[in-house]
C-alpha positions, 0 to 999 in steps of 0.5 A, a space after each residue: 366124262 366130257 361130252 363133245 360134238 361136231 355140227 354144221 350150221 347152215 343157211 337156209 336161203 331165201 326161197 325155203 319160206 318154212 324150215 320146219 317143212 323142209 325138215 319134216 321133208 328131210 325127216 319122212 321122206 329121206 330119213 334124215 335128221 336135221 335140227 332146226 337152228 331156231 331152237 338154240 335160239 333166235 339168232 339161230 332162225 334161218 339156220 339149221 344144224 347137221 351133226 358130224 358126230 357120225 361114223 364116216 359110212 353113216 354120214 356118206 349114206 345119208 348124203 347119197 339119200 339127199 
């Protein structure tokens, strides 16, 4: 069985100076996870990744939550 994914990848801009506490932000505070992009590599540093592999209400709830 073949496993597949749906990912967004995106810039952070300049003015967040730390993803991870942007994330742990996200994380805690609004119970979103979002995986930093650094961790696929370097190229993926300034980056972050959000899944769509998500039911539709799923992805619209944590959208209101942002």
């Amino acid at each position: 069985k073949k496993a597949v994914g749906l990912f967004v990848w995106a810039k952070l801009s300049d003015n967040i100076k730390n993803s991870d506490i942007l994330l742990d932000e996200l994380l805690y505070k609004k119970n979103i996870f979002i995986t930093p992009g650094r961790i696929f590599g370097s190229q993926g540093d300034r980056y972050i990744r959000i899944s769509l592999c998500l039911e539709k209400l799923k992805l619209k709830e944590a959208l209101s939550r942002l």
